[in-house]
KOLDRENLUM-159223 format. One record per residue (C-alpha): x, y, z; residue number from 1. Coordinates in steps of 0.5 Angstrom, whole numbers, plus 500, padded with zeros to 3 digits. Layout:
BEGIN
+-----+-----+-----+-----+
:  c1 :  c2 :  c3 :   i :
+-----+-----+-----+-----+
:   X :   Y :   Z : NUM :
...
+-----+-----+-----+-----+
This chain:
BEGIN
+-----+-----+-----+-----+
:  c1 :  c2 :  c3 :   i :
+-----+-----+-----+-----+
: 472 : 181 : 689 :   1 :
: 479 : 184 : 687 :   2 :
: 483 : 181 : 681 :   3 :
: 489 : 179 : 685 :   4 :
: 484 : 175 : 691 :   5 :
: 481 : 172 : 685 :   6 :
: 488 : 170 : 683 :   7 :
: 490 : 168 : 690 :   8 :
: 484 : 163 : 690 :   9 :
: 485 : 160 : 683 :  10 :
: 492 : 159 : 685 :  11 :
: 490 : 156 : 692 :  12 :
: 486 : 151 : 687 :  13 :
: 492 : 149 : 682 :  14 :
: 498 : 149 : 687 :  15 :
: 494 : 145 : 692 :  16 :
: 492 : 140 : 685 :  17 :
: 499 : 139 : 683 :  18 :
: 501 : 138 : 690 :  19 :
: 496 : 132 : 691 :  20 :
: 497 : 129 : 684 :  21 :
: 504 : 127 : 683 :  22 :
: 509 : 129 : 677 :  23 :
: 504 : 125 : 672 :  24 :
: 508 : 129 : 667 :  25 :
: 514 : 124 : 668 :  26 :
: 510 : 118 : 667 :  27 :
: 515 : 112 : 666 :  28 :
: 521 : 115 : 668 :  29 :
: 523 : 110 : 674 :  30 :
: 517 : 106 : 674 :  31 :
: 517 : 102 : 679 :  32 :
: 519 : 107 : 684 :  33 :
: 513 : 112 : 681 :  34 :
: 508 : 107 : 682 :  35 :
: 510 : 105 : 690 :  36 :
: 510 : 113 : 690 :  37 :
: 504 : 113 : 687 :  38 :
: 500 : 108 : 691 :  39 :
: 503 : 112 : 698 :  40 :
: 499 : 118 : 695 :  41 :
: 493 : 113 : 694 :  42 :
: 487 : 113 : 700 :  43 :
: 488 : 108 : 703 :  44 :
: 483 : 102 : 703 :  45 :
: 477 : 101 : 708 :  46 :
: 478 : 095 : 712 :  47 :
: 472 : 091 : 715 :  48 :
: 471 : 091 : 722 :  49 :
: 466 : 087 : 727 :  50 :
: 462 : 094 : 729 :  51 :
: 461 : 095 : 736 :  52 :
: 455 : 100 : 736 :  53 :
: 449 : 100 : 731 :  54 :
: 448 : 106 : 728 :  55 :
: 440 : 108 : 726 :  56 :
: 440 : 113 : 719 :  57 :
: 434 : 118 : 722 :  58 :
: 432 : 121 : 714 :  59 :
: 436 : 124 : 708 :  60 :
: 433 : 131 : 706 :  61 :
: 436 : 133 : 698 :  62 :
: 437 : 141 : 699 :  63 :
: 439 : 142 : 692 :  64 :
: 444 : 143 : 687 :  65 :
: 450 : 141 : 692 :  66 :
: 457 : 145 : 692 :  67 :
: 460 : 140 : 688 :  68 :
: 468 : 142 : 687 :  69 :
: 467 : 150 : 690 :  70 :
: 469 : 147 : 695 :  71 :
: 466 : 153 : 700 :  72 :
: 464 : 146 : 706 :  73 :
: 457 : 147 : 707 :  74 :
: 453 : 145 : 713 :  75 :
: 447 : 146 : 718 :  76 :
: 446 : 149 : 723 :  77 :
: 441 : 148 : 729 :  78 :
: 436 : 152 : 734 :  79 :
: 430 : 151 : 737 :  80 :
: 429 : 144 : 735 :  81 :
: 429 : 145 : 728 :  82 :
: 435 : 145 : 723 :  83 :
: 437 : 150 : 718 :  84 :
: 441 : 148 : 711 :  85 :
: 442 : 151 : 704 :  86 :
: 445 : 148 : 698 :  87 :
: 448 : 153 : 693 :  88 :
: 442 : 153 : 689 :  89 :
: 435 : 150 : 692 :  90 :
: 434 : 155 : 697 :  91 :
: 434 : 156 : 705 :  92 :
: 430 : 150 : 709 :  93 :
: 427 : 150 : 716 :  94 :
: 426 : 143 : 718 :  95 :
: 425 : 138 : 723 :  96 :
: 431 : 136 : 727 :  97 :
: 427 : 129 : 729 :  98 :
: 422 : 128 : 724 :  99 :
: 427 : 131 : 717 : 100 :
: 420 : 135 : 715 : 101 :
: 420 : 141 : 711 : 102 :
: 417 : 147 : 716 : 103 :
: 419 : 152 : 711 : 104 :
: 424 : 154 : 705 : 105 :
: 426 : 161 : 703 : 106 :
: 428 : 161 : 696 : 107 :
: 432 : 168 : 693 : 108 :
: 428 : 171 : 688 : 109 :
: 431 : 172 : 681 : 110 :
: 433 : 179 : 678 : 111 :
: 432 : 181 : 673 : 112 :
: 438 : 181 : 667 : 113 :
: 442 : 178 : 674 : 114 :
: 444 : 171 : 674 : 115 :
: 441 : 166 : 680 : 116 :
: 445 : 167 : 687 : 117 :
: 448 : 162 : 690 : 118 :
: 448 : 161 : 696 : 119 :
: 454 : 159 : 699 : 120 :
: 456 : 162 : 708 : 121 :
: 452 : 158 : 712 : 122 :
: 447 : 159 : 716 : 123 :
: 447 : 162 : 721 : 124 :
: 443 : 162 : 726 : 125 :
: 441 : 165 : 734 : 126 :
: 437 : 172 : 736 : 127 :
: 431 : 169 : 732 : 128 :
: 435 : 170 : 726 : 129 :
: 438 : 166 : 720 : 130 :
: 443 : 168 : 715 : 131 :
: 446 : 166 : 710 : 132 :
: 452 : 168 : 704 : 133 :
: 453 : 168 : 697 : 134 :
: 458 : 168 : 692 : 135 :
: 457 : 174 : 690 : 136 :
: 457 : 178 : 697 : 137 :
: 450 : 179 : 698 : 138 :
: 448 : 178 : 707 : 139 :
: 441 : 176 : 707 : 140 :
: 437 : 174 : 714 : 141 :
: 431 : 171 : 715 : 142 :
: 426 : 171 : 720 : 143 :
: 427 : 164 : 724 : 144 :
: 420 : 162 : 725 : 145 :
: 417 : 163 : 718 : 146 :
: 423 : 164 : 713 : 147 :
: 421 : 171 : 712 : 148 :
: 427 : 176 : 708 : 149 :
: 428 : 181 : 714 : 150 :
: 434 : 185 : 710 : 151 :
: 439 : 184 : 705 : 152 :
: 446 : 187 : 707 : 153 :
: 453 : 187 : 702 : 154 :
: 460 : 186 : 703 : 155 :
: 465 : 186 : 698 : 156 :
: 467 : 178 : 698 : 157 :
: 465 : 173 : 697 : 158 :
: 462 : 169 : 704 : 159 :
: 464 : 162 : 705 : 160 :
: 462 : 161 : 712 : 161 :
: 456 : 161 : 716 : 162 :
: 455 : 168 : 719 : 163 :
: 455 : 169 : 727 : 164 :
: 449 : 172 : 730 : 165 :
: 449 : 175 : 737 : 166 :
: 450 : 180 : 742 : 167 :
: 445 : 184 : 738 : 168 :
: 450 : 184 : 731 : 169 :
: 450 : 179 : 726 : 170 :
: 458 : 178 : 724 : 171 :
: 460 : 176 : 717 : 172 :
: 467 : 173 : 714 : 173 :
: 469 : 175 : 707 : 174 :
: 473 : 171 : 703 : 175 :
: 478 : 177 : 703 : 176 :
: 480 : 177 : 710 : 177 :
: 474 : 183 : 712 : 178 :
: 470 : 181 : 718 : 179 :
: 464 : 186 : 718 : 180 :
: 459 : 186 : 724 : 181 :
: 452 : 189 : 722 : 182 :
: 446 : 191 : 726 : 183 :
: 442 : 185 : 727 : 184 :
: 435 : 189 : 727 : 185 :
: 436 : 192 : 720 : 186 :
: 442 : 191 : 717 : 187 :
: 445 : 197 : 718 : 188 :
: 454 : 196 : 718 : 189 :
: 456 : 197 : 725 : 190 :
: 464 : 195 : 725 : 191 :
: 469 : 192 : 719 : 192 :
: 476 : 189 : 720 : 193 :
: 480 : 189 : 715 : 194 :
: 485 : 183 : 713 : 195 :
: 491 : 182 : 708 : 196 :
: 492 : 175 : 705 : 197 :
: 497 : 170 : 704 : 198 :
: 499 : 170 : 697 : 199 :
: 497 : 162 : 697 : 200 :
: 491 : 160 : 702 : 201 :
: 487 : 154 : 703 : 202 :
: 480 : 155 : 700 : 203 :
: 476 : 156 : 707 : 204 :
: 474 : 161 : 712 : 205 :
: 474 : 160 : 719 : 206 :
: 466 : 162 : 721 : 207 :
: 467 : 167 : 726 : 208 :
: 466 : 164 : 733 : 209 :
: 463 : 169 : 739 : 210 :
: 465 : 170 : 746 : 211 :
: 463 : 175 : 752 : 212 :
: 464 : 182 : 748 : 213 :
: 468 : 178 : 744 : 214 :
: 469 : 175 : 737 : 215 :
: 475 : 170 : 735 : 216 :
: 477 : 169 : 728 : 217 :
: 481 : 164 : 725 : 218 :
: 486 : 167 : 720 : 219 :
: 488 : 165 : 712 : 220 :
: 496 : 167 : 715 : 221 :
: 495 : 161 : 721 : 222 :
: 494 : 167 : 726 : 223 :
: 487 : 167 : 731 : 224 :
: 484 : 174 : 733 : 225 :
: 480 : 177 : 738 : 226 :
: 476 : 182 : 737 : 227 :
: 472 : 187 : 740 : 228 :
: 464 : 185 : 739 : 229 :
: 463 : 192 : 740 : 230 :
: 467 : 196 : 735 : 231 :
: 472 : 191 : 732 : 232 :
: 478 : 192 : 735 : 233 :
: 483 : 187 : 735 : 234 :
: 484 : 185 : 742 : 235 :
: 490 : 180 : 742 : 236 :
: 493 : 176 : 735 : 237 :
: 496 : 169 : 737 : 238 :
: 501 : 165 : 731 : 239 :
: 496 : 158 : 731 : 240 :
: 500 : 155 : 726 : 241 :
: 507 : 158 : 724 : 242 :
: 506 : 160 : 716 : 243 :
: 514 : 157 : 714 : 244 :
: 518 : 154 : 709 : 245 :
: 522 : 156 : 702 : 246 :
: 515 : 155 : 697 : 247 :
: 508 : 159 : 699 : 248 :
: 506 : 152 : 698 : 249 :
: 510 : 151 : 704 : 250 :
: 508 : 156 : 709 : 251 :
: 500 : 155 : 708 : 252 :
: 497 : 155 : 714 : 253 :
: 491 : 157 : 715 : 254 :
: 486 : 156 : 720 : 255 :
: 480 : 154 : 717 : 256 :
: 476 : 150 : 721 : 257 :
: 472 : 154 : 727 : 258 :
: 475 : 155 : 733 : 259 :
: 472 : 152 : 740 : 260 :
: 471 : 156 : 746 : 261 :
: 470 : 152 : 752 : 262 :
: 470 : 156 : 760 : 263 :
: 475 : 162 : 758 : 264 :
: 480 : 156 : 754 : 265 :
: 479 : 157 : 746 : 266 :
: 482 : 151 : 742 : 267 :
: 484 : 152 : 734 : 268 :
: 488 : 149 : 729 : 269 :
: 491 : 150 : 723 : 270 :
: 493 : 147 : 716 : 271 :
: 500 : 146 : 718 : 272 :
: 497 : 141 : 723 : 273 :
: 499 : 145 : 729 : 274 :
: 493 : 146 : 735 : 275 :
: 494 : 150 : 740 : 276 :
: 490 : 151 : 747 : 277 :
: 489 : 158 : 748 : 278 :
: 488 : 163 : 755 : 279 :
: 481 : 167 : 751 : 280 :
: 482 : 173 : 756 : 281 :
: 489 : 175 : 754 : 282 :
: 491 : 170 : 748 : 283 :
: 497 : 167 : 752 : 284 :
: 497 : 160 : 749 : 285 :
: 498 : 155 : 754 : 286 :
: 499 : 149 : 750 : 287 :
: 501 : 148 : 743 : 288 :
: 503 : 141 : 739 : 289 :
: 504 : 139 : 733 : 290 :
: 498 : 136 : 731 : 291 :
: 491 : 138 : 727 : 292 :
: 489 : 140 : 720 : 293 :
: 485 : 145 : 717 : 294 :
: 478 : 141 : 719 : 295 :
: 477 : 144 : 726 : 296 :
: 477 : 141 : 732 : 297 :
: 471 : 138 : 738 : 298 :
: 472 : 137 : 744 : 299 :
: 470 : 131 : 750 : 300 :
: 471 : 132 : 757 : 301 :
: 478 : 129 : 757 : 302 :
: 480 : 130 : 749 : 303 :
: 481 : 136 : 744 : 304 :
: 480 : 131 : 738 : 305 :
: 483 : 134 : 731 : 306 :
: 484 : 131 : 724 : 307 :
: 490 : 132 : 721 : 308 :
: 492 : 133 : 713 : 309 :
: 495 : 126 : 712 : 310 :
: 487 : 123 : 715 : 311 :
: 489 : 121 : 722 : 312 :
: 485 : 122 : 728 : 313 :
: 488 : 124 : 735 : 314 :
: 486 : 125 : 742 : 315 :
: 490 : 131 : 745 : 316 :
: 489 : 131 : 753 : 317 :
: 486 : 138 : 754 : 318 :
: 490 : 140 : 759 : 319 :
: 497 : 138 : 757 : 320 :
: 496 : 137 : 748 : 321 :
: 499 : 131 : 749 : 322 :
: 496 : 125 : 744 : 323 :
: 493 : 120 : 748 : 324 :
: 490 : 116 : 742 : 325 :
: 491 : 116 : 735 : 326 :
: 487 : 113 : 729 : 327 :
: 491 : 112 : 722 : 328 :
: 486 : 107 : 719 : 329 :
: 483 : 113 : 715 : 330 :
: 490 : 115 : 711 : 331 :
: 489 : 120 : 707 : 332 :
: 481 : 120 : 705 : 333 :
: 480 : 127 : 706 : 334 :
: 478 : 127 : 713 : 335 :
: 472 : 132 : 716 : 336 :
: 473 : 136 : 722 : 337 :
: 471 : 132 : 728 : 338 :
: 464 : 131 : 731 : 339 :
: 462 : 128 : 738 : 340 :
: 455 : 124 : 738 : 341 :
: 455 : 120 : 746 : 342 :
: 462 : 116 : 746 : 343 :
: 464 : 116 : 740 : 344 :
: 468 : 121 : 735 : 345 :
: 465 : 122 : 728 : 346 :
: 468 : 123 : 721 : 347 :
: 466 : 124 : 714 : 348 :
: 471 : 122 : 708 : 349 :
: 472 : 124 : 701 : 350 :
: 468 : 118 : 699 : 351 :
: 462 : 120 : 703 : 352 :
: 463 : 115 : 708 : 353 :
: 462 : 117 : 716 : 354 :
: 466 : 113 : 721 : 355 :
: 465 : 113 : 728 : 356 :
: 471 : 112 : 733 : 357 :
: 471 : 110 : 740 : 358 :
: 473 : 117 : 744 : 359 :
: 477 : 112 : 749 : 360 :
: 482 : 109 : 744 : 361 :
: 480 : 112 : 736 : 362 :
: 478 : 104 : 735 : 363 :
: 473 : 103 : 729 : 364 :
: 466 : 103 : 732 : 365 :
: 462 : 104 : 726 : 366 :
: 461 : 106 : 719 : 367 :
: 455 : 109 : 714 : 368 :
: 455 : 111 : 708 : 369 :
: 451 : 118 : 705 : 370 :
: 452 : 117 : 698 : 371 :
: 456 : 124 : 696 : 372 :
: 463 : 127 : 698 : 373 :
: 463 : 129 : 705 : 374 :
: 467 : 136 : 707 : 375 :
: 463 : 140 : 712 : 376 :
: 464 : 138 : 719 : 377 :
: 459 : 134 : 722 : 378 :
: 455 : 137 : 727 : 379 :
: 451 : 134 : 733 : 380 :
: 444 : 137 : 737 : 381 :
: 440 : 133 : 740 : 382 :
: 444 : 126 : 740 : 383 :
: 442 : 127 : 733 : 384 :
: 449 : 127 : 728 : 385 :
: 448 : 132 : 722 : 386 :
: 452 : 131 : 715 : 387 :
: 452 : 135 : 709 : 388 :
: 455 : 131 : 703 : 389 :
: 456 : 136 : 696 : 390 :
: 451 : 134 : 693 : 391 :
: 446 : 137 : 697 : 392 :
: 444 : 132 : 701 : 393 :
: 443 : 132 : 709 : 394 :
: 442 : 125 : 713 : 395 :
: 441 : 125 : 720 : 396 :
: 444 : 118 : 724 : 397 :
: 442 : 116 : 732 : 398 :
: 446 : 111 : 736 : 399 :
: 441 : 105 : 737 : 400 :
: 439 : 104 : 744 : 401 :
+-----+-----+-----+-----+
């Protein structure tokens, strides 16, 4: 990685703590109102609440060393009954959705005089394939039913979301902006697409999200790209999130989380808590309102339901964006993308509590604790709700019958 992104990302890092923190260098100058302030930045405190659903924890499975405070957002990935799952060290694990039992485990042989990689961008999975990133930008893709190493590319960042496979090709995002297609078969570098930065981003990346003959991208400058699965030509580039203000802080409007594709509609949204539904074909919006994070987005059949930087949660109607329900019960608690699981949305928090909403209204239904912070965004397969905490630990919850 270049001097100046590593720059960039450590002054993400700095900028963002100094932001959350308050002027603590000033403490005791006009005490009452630093402490009011003070406790206005504070998580708010969990309430109880007679739940209406009972919630089942199906198996915990320890994957290894956790990211901890890399801040990378790991998290599973589903296919064929099985889920794939890594940790930062620990290795990649192939295990039974129902059961939580290990199939197989790939763990990265250590070089010699080279330090232990870390696995860091996803898995992805499809084609039979599961591939992973590292921190040093190392592609590695397995063989899905065995865990076997098939080939090993490289790009020239480091990879902190999952890598997309299909189509033939596996589509990598590396943490200076470059998207990089290489032949699923063996590896060979098909494409890349090269992308500037923004002098201060949210640490993030946008896993690359597949369409027909298409690939959407969510950009650290608060832009979506449609490229050409074929040959990496930017096909259309629409402003999600308008990167404005006087400071860099200020006009930092990533799109972090991944972008959904439903029909021919793509829906994203950006740290600048704006979310936009967008004609996928020709990238004209639709509609775009002043609602969402960096978290991502989920989709029910009446709602695209987003998380915002302040911890609340909405349900936008999908055809107008207006907000038909919102939840702010959860303020500041660092909130996760959203998940569906039946009825319900679902969020983890910084705590490694997991909150289930009801999709109708955004009332509190539920609540499980998984024992570590929680920053990736669940996911659902099979009724079966998976959440990866940062210390390496993945839990799987089923709504009880």
């Amino acid at each position: 990685m270049s001097q100046m992104v590593i720059l960039k990302r450590v002054a993400t890092v700095a900028m963002l703590g100094m932001a959350l923190s308050g002027c603590s260098t000033v403490k005791g100058w006009f005490a009452g109102k630093d402490a009011e302030a003070k406790k206005l930045q504070e998580p708010v405190e969990l309430v109880k609440f007679d739940a209406t659903v009972k919630v089942d924890k199906l198996w915990t499975v320890n994957l290894g060393k956790g990211e901890e405070r890399i801040g990378v957002r790991q998290g599973p990935a589903v296919a064929d009954g099985r889920v794939f799952a890594a940790a930062i060290t620990g290795g990649v694990h192939a295990i039974d959705l129902q059961t939580g039992k290990k199939v197989w485990t790939y763990e990265p042989a250590k070089e010699k005089k080279k330090p232990k990689l870390r696995l860091s961008g996803g898995p992805g999975v499809g084609d039979g394939l599961v591939v992973i990133g590292t921190l040093d930008g190392q592609v590695i893709a397995l063989d899905a039913a065995d865990g076997t190493e098939k080939w090993r590319a490289k790009v020239p960042g480091e990879v902190i979301s999952a890598p997309a496979v299909g189509q033939g090709m596996v589509f990598v995002r590396s943490n200076d902006g470059r998207i990089t297609s290489f032949d699923a078969t063996n590896g060979t570098q098909r494409w890349f697409n090269p992308r500037e930065l923004p002098m201060l981003t949210v640490r993030g990346n946008a896993p690359v999200v597949q369409g027909p003959g298409v690939v959407f991208v969510g950009n650290d400058d608060g832009t979506l790209a449609a490229l050409g699965a074929a040959d990496g030509r930017t096909l259309w580039d629409q402003v999600v999130g308008n990167p404005e203000g006087r400071t860099e802080l200020d006009r930092m409007a990533d799109v972090d989380g991944a972008p959904v594709l439903e029909g021919s509609t793509l829906y994203a949204s950006s740290f600048k808590n704006q979310t936009i539904a967008i004609e996928g074909p020709t990238g004209r919006p639709l509609w775009t309102r002043d609602h969402g994070g960096a978290g991502g987005v989920t989709l029910s059949s009446s709602y695209v339901i987003v998380t915002d930087n302040q911890g609340g949660v909405f349900g936008l109607d999908k055809q107008s964006g207006a907000a038909s329900w919102s939840q702010t019960g959860l303020a500041r608690r660092q909130l996760t993308g959203p998940a569906l699981q039946g009825d319900y949305v679902v969020v983890g928090d910084f705590d490694g509590y997991v909150h289930w909403l009801q999709q109708s209204d955004g009332a509190m239904a539920a609540r499980a604790k998984t024992g570590g912070t929680v920053k990736a965004q669940p996911i659902v397969a099979d009724g079966v709700l998976l959440v990866q905490n940062i210390e390496g630990k993945l839990t799987a919850f089923r709504l009880a019958n």
